[in-house]
C-alpha positions as CSV (number, residue, x, y, z in Angstrom):
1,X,-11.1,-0.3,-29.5
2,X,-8.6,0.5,-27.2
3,X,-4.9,2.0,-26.5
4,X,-2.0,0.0,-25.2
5,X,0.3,3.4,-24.1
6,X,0.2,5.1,-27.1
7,X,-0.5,2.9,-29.3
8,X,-4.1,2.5,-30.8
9,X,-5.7,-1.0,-31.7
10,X,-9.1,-1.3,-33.7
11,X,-11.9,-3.8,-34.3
12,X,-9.7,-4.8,-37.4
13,X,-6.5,-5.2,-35.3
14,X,-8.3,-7.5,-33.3
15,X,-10.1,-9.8,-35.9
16,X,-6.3,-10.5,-37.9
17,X,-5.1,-11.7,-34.0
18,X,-8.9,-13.8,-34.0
19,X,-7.6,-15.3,-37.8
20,X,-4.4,-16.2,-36.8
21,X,-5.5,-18.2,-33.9
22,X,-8.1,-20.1,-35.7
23,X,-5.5,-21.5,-37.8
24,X,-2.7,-22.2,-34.5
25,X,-2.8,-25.9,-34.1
26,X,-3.1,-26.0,-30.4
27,X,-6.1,-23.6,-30.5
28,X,-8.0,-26.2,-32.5
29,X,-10.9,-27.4,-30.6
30,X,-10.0,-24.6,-27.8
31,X,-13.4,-25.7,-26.1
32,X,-12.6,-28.2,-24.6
33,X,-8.9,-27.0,-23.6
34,X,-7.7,-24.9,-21.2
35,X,-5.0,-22.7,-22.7
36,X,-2.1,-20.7,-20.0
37,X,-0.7,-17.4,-21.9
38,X,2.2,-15.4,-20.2
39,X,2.7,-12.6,-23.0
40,X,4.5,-9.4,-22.8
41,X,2.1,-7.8,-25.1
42,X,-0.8,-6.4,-23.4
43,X,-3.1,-6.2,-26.5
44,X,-2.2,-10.2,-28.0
45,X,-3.0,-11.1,-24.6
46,X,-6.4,-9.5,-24.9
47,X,-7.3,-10.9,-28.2
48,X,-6.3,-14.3,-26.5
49,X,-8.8,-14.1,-23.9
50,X,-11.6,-12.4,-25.8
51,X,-11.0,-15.5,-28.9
52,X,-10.9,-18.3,-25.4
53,X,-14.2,-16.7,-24.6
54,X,-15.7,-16.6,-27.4
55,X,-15.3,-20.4,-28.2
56,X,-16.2,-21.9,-24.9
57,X,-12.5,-22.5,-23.5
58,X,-10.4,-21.8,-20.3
59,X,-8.1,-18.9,-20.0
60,X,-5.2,-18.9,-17.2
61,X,-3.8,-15.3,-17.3
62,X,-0.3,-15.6,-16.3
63,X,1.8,-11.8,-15.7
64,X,4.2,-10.7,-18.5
65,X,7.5,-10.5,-16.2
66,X,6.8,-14.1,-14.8
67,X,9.7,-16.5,-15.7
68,X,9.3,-19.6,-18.3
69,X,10.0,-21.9,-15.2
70,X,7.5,-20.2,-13.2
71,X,5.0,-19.8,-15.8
72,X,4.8,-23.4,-16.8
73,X,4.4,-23.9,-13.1
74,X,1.8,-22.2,-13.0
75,X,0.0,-24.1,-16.2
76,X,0.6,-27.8,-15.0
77,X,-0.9,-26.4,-11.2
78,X,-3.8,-24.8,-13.3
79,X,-4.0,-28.0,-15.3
80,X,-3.2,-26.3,-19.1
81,X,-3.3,-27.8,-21.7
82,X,-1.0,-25.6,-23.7
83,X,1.2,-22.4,-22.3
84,X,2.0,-20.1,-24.5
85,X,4.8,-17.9,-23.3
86,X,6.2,-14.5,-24.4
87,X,4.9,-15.8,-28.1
88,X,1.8,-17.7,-30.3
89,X,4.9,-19.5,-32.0
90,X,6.3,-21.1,-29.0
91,X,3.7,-22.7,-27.7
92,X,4.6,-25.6,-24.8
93,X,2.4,-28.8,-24.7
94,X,1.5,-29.2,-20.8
95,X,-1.4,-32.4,-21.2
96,X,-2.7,-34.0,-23.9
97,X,-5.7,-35.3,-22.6
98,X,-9.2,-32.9,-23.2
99,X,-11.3,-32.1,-20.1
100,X,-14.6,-33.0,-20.2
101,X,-15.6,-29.6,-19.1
102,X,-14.8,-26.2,-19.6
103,X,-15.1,-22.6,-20.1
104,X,-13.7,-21.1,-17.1
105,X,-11.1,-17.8,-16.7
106,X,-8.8,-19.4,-14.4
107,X,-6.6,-17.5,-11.8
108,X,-4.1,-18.3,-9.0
109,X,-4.9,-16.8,-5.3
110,X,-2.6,-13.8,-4.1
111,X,-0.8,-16.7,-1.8
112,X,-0.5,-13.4,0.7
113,X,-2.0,-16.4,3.7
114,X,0.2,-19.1,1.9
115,X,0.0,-21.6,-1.3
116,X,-1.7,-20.0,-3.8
117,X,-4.9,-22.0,-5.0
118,X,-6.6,-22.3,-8.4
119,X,-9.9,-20.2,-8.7
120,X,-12.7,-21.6,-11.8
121,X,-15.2,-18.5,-12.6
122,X,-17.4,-19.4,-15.9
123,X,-17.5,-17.1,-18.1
124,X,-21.2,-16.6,-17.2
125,X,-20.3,-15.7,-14.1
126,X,-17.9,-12.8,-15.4
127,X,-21.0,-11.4,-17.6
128,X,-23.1,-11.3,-14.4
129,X,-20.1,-9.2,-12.9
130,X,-19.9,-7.0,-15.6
131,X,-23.7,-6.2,-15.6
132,X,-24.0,-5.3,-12.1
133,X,-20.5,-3.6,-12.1
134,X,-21.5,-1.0,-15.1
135,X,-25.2,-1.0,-14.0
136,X,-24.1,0.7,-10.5
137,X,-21.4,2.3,-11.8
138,X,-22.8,3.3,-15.3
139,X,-21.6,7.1,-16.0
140,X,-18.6,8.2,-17.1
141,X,-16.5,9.4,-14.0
142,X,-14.1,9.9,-16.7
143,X,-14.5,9.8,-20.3
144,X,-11.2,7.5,-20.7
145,X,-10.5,5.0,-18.2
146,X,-6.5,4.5,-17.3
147,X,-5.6,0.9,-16.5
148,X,-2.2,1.1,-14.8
149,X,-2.6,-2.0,-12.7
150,X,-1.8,-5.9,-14.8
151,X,-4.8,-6.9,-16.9
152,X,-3.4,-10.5,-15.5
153,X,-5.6,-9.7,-12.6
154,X,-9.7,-9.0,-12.2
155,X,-9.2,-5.9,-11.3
156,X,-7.6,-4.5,-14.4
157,X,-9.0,-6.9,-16.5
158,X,-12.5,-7.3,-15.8
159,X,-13.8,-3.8,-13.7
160,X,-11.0,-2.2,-16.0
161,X,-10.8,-3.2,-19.4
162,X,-14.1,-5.3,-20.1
163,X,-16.1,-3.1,-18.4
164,X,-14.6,-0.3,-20.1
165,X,-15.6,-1.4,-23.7
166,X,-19.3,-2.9,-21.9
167,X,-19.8,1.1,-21.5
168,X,-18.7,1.4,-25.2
169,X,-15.6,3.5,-24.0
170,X,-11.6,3.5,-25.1
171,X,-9.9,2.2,-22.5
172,X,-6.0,2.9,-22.1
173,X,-3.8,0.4,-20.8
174,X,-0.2,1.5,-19.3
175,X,2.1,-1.0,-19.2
176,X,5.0,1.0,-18.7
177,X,4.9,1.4,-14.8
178,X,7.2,4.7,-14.7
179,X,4.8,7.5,-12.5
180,X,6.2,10.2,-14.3
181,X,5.0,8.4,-17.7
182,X,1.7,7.8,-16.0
183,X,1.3,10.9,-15.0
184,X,1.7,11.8,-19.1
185,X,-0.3,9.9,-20.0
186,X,-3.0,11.3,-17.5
187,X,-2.5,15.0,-18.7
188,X,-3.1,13.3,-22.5
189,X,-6.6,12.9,-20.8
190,X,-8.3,15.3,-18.4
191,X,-11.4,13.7,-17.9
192,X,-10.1,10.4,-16.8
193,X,-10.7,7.5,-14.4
194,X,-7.4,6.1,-13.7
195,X,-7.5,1.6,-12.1
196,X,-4.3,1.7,-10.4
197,X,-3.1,-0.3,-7.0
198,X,-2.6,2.0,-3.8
199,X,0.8,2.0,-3.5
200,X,1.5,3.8,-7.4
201,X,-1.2,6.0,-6.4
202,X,1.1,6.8,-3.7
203,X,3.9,7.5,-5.9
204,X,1.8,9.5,-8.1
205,X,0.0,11.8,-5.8
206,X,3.8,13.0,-4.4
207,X,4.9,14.0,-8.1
208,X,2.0,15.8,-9.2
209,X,1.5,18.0,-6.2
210,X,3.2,21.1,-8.2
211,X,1.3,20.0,-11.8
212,X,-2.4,19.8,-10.7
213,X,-5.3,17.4,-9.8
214,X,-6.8,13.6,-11.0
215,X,-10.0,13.6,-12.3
216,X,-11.1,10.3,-10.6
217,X,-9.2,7.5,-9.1
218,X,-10.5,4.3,-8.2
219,X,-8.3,2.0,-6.2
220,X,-8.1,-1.8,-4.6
221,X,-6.1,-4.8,-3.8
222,X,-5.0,-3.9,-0.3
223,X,-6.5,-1.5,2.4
224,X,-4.8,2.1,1.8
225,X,-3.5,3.7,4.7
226,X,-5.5,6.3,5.8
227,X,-2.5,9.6,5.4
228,X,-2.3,8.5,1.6
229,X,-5.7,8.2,1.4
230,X,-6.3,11.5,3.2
231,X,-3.5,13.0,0.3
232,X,-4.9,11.8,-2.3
233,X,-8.2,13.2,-2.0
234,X,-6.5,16.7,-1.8
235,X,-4.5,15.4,-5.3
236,X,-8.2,13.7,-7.2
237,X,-11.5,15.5,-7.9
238,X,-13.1,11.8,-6.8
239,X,-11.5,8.7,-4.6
240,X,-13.5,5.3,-5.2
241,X,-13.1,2.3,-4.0
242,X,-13.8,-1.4,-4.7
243,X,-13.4,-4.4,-3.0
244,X,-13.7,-8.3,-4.2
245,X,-11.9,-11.4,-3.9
246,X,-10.7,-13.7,-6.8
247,X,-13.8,-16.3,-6.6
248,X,-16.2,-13.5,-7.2
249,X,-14.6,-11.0,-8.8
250,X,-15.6,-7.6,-7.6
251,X,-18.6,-7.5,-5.0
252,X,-18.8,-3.7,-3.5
253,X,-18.0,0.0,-5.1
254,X,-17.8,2.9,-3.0
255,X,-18.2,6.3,-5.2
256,X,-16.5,8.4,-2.9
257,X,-14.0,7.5,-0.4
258,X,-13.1,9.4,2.2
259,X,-12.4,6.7,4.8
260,X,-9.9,4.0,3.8
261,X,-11.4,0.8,5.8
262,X,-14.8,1.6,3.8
263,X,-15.1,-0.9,0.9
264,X,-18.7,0.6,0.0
265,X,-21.9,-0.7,-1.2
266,X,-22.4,-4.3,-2.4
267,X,-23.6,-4.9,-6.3
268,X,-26.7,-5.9,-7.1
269,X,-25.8,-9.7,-8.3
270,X,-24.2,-10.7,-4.3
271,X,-25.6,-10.4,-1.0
272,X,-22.9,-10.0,2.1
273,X,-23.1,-10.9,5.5
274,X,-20.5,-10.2,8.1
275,X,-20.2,-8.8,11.5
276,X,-20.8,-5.6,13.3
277,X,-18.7,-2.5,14.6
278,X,-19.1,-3.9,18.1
279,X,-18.1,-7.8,17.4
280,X,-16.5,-8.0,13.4
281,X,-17.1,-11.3,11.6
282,X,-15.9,-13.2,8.6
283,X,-17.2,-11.5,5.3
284,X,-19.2,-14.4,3.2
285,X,-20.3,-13.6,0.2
286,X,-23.6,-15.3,-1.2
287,X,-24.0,-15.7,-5.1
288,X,-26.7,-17.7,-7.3
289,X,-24.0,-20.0,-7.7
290,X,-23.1,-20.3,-3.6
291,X,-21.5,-19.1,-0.9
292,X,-18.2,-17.9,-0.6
293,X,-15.9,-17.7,2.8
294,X,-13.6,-15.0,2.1
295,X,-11.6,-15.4,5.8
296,X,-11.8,-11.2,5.4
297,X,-12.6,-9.9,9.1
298,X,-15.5,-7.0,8.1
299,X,-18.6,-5.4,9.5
300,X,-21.5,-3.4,7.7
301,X,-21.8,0.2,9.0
302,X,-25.3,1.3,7.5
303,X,-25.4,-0.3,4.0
304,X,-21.5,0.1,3.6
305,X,-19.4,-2.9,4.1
306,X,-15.8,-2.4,6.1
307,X,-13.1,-3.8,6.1
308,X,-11.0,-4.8,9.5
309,X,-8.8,-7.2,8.3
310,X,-7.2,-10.8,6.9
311,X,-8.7,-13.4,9.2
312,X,-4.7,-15.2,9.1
313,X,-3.4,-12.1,10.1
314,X,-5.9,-11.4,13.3
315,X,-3.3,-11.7,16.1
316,X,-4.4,-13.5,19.5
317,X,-2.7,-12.1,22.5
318,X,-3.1,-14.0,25.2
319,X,-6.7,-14.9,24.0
320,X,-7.7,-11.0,23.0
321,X,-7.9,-10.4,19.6
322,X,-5.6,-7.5,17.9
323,X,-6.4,-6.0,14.9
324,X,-3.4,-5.1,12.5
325,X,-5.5,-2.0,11.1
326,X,-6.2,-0.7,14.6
327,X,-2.4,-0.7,15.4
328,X,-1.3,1.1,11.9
329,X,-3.4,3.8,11.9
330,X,-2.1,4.8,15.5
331,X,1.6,4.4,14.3
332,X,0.2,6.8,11.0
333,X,-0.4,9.2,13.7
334,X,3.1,10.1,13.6
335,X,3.3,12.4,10.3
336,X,6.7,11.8,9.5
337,X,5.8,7.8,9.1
338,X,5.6,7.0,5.5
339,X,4.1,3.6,6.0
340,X,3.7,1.0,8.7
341,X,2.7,-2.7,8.7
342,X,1.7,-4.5,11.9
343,X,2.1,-8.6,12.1
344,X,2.5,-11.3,14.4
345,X,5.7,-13.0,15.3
346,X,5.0,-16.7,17.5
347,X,6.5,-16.6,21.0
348,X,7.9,-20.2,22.1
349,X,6.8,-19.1,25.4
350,X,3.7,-16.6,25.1
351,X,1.8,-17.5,21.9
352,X,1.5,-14.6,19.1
353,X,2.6,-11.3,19.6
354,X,2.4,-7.9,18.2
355,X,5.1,-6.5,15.8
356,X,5.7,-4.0,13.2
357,X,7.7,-2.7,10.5
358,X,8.2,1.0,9.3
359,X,9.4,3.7,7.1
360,X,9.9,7.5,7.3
361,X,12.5,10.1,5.6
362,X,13.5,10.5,9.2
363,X,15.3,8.6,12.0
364,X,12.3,7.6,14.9
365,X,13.3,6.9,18.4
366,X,11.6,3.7,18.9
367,X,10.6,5.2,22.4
368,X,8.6,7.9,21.1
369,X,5.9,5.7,19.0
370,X,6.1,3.5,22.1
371,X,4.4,6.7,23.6
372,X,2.2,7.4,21.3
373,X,0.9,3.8,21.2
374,X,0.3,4.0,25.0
375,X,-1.6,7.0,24.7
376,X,-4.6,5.4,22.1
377,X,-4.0,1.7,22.5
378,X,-4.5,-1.3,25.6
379,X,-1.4,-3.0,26.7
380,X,-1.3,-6.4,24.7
381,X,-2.0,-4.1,21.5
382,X,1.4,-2.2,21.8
383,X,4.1,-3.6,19.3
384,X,6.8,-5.7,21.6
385,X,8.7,-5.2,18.3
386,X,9.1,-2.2,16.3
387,X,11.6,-1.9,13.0
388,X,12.4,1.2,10.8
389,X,13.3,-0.3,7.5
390,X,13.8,1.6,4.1
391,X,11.3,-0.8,2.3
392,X,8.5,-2.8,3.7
393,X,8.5,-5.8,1.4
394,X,5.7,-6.6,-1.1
395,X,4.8,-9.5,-3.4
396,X,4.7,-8.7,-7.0
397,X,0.7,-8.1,-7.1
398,X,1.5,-4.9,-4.6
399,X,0.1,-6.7,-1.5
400,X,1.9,-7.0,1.7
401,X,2.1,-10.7,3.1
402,X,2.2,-10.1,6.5
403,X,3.0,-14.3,7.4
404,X,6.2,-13.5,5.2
405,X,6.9,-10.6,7.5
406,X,6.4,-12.8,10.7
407,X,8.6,-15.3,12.2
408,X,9.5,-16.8,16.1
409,X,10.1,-14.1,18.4
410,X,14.2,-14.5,20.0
């Protein structure tokens, strides 16, 4: 069925987890619940969400290293009826009362713009996902695909793992996040497709320069900057790309990426509509089920969709609109940047303004990107604030929240 590191799981494995939960109390009449599970096995998890499925209820996927406090946070705001955490025998009673309606996989928004938010999909809406996703994207890039990204989130759970065993394949989860162990592991297979987030493709691509090439890797979650991009497709036989947000799940796949802003074709089961290279819109996203306003700043070049950037995080100066994306790839110019983030900090006096963060393996004279920004960008784009820092902070899905980053100017 599938691999959890090296550890193999079958059909069988899988129906004993199914048993057990049709005789756990609080999984009685799991229909019409709506059951929270923060478990550090990957594989119990799994057979939790599959049995959920199966029998009608709600699932809220909570991440393994998330605390009990936190976790049960996270079930009373998803309105759980039960969290189990870190084991089926310590289960914690959230609400009594049944819902008259279920059936939903339940997630929590990045928060990267602020408060997270709870996101219903039906499960019917996950199978129409999982057609179109394996119906464009059918053949085997790689005979075994490599999930090193949480199977908390869509991305490894849905375009990884489910569609994975749609395609009658064995997928491999890695849950130990060491590179050089994923890098093992990806030996173990040659003819892989390895789901990971950009920045441990990152890592990965700067140890196995001396040991060789990927087979495919398909990335997501946050716009990869273009010099990793531009290394890693030196490192993999095939870059891909996918782009989605949590109310729909995954919406476009691009089967070779050579340009990081391109997000790639949409799927068969969604229509897009957003702006144009001249003037860039909002990306909306139209299902049989409705519309969805994704506040992602896009355009459609051809039949590919791109993306510009987080609506939140355009930045008005003085009434013209900067683009963070715009600003980063000129600071990337500079080869011995590692990676650069552009934001807005508010100015009492002048409204927003443009700022940035930084890191390299060498000491930058400020003055000397200042130079290089003049060169390719208009006045009110140049950063009035540039940091060198050793570590641009992230939240724990990977993503940079660039509102965290930003403050009042002094």
């Amino acid at each position: 069925m599938l691999f959890v590191n090296e550890q193999y799981y079958t059909i069988s494995d899988l129906e004993e987890y199914h048993y057990k939960f049709e005789h756990l109390p609080e999984l009685q009449d799991c229909q019409n619940k709506r059951i929270a599970a923060c478990l550090p096995e990957a594989f119990s998890y799994i057979a939790l969400c599959l049995y959920i499925w199966k029998k009608g209820g709600s699932f809220v996927p909570i991440h393994a290293a998330t605390p009990f406090l936190a976790a049960k946070e996270i079930a009373c705001e998803s309105a759980a009826h039960v969290l189990f955490f870190h084991s089926f025998e310590d289960a914690t009673i959230i609400k009594k009362e049944q819902n008259e309606q279920e059936g939903f996989l339940v997630q929590m928004s990045s928060g990267t713009t602020g408060t997270p938010k709870k996101i219903l999909r039906t499960w019917l809406m996950i199978e129409e996902e999982l057609e179109a996703y394996t119906s464009v994207f059918p053949e085997h890039v790689g005979s075994t695909t490599i999930i090193a990204c949480p199977v908390t989130h869509s991305y490894g759970l849905i375009s990884g793992v489910f569609a994975a065993l749609k395609r009658g394949s064995t997928p491999v989860i890695i849950t130990n996040s060491n590179p050089k162990y994923v890098l093992r592991i990806l030996r173990e297979y040659p003819d892989h497709i390895l789901y990971a987030a950009p920045a441990l493709l990152h890592m990965l691509v700067q140890l196995a320069k001396p040991v060789g090439q990927f087979n495919a890797v398909m990335t997501s979650g946050t716009l990869m900057p273009q010099p990793w991009l531009d290394a890693l497709c030196l490192t993999a036989n095939r870059v891909l790309q996918q782009y989605g947000c949590s109310e729909t799940g995954c919406v476009t796949l691009h089967p070779d990426l050579r340009h990081a802003e391109e997000m790639g074709r949409a799927l068969p089961h969604v229509r897009i509509q957003t702006g144009t290279e001249d003037a860039p819109g909002e990306i909306v996203i139209s299902t049989k089920h409705g519309k969805i306003f994704t506040k992602d700043i896009g355009y459609v070049k051809g039949d590919m969709l791109c993306f510009v950037t987080r609506q939140d995080d355009m930045i008005n100066v003085a009434g013209l609109n900067v683009y963070p994306s715009v600003v980063e790839k000129v600071l990337l110019l500079d080869e011995r940047l590692e990676e650069a983030v552009v934001y807005k900090k508010q100015d009492m006096y002048a409204g927003e303004r443009v700022c940035a963060q930084f890191t390299s393996v060498a000491v930058i004279e400020i003055t000397e990107l200042l130079i290089l920004c003049q060169k390719y960008l208009a006045p009110h784009q140049i950063p009035v604030e540039l940091v060198q820092v050793d570590e641009i902070k992230k939240l724990p899905n990977g993503k940079v929240s660039r509102r965290m980053l930003g403050g009042i100017m002094v």
